[in-house]
N, C-alpha and C positions, 0 to 999 in steps of 0.2 A: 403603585404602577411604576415602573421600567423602562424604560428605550435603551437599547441595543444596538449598535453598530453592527450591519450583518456582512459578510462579504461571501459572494461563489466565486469559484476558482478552478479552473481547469490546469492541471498538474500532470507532467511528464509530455507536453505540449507548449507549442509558440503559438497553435490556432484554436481558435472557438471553435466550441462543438467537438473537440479531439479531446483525446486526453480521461483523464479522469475530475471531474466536477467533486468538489470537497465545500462544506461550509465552513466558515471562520471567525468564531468571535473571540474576542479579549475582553475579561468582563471579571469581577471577581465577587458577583452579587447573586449568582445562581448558585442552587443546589442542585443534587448530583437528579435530583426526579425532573428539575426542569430542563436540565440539560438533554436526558433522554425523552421527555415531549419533544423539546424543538430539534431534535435527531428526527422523530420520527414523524413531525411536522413536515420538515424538511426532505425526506425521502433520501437523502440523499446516500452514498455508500457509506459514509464519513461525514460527522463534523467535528470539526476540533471548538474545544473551548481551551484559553489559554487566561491563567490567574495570575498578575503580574503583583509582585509583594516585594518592598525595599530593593526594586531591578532588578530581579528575579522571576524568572516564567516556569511555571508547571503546566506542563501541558494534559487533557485527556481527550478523550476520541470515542466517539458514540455513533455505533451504525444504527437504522431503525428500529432496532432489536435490542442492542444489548450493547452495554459500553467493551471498546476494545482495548486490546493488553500493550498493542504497536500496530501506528498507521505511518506509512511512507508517504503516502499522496496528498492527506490532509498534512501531515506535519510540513512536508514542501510549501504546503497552501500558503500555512499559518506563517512563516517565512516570509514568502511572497509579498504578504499583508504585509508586516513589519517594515520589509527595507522599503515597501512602495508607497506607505499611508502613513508608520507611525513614525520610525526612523528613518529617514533617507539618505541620512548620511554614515548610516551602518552598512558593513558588509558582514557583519557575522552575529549569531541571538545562539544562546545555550536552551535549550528546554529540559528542564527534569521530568521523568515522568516515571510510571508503572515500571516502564523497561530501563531505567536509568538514565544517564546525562546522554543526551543528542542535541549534537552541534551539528549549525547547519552553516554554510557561509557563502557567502557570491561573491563567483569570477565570470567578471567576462558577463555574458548573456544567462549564465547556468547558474544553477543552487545545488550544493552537492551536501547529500545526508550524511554522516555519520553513525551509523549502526552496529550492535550488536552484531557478529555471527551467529548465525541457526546453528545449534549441534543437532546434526541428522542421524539416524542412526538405519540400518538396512533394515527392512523387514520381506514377509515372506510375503509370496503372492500366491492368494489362495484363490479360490473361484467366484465366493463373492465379491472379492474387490473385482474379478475380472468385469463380472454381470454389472456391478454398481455404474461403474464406469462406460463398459458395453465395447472397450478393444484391452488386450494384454497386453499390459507395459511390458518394457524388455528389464526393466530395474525400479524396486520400488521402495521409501523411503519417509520415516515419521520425524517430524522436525518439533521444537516446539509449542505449535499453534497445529499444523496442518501436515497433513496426507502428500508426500511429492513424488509423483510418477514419471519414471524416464520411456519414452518412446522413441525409434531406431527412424521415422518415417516423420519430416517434421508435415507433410502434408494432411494425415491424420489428426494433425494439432487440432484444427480450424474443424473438423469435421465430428471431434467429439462430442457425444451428448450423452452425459453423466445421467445416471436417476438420481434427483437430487432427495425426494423425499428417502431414499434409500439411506442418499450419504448424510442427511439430518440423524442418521442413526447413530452413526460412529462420532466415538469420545474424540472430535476433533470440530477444529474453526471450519473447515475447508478441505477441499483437493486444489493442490497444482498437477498441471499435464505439463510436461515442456520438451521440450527435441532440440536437437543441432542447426542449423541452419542454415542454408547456403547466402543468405542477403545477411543473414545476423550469426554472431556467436552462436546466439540460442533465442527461439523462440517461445513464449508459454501464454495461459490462459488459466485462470484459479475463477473456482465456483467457491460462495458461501452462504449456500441457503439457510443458516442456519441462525444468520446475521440479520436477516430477509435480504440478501442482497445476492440474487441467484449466479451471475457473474460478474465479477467486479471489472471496470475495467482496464485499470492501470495498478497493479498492487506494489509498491513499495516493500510494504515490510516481507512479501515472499523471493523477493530478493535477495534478503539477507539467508534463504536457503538454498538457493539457484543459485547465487554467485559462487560460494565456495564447492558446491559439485563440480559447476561445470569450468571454472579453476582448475580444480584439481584430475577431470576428464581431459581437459585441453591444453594442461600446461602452460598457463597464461596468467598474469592475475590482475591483466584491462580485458574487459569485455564490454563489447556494443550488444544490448538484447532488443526485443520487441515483446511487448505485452499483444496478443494477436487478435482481439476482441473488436466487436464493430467498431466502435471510438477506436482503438488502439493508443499506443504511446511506445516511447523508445526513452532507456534508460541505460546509464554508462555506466558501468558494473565494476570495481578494483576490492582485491581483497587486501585487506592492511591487519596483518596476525589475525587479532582477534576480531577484528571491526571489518565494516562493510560500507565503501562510500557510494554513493547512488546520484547520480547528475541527470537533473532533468530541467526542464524551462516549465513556467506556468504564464498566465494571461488572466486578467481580471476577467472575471463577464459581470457580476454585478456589485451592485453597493445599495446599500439601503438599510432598513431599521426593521428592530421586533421590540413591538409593545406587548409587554404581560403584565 
């Protein structure tokens, strides 16, 4: 038997019940099957587990379904954890992971990611993406993980309802929806039922393909975005060449233990 340090965490938020909820453990005694139990024990979008070896963290990332390749919101999480429980006298933790080295560091009130750039590349908009999705993007776009559609209307944002068992079809993580904004750069919303997590509500790692379009749309490379989702979140977007840095706040909501 095991006991567990467990933490939830709400990520790209300063308030409870906002944001996106990730789990958090740092443990280096599970295996990769009990990692995805307590994923799917847990429900939650996201949990990270983080495997700490001579000061070094690897981090992975298990939605209910299926472990993932790159999470924003949980790795924010696992952060969070660090400077507020295990270091407190750190401002910055390296994570290795599936997607490479991600450094994360705290200024001020904020934790800002360091990411990978998505390379997107255009694709054609045929009529069942239109049906899948149920409105015609005006641009549409395959990124490494996921499906990213531009829309001219960002009111339409809020009002899409994907066929998700549809988009379970297609060789991809997900769709992003995202538009322009008059309160934000840009606004968006990613479904990923394929995760079981039908829409997430804060996504990080779809950032790393939103920031560099809407960069390169806007002629900017700071943007303020909104994830547009009931919870919601708000995320500082800058493009750095090849990387993608991402600032958001998180807030503890719990602490406690898992016995296996």
């Amino acid at each position: 038997m095991i006991t567990l340090d467990f933490y939830q965490v709400d990520s790209f938020t300063n308030k409870l019940f906002q944001g996106n909820p990730a789990g958090v453990i740092f443990s280096s005694e599970l295996s990769d099957s009990h990692m995805q139990k307590i994923a799917l024990e847990n429900n939650l979008s996201e949990t990270a587990f983080i495997i700490s070896k001579d000061n070094q963290f690897f981090i992975k990332w298990f939605s209910p379904l299926m472990e993932i390749d790159l999470c924003g919101h949980a790795t924010l999480a696992a952060a969070h954890i660090y400077f507020t429980e295990i270091n407190t006298k750190a401002n910055h933790i390296d994570f290795d992971s599936k997607s490479g080295l991600l450094k994360v560091y705290k200024e001020d009130n904020f934790l800002y990611l360091n990411f990978p750039t998505d390379n997107i590349k255009k694709i054609n908009i045929d009529q069942p993406l239109i049906e899948m999705i149920g409105k015609k993007p005006t641009e549409a776009y395959k990124g490494r993980d996921d499906l990213m559609c531009i829309f001219d209307d960002e009111l339409c944002i809020e009002s899409i309802k994907p066929n998700l068992n549809v988009l379970k079809t297609y060789p991809v993580r997900g769709l992003i929806v995202s538009a322009k904004s008059s309160d934000y750069d840009f606004i968006s919303r990613c479904f990923f039922p394929i995760t079981g997590v039908d829409e997430d509500p804060v996504t990080g790692s779809a950032h790393t393909s939103l920031t560099p379009y809407w960069s390169n749309r806007l002629n900017k490379d700071t943007l303020f975005a909104k994830q547009v989702s009931a919870r919601g979140g708000e995320i500082k977007c800058k493009l750095d060449g090849d990387r993608v840095i991402l600032g958001g706040q998180a807030i503890t909501y719990m602490k406690g233990s898992i016995v296996i």
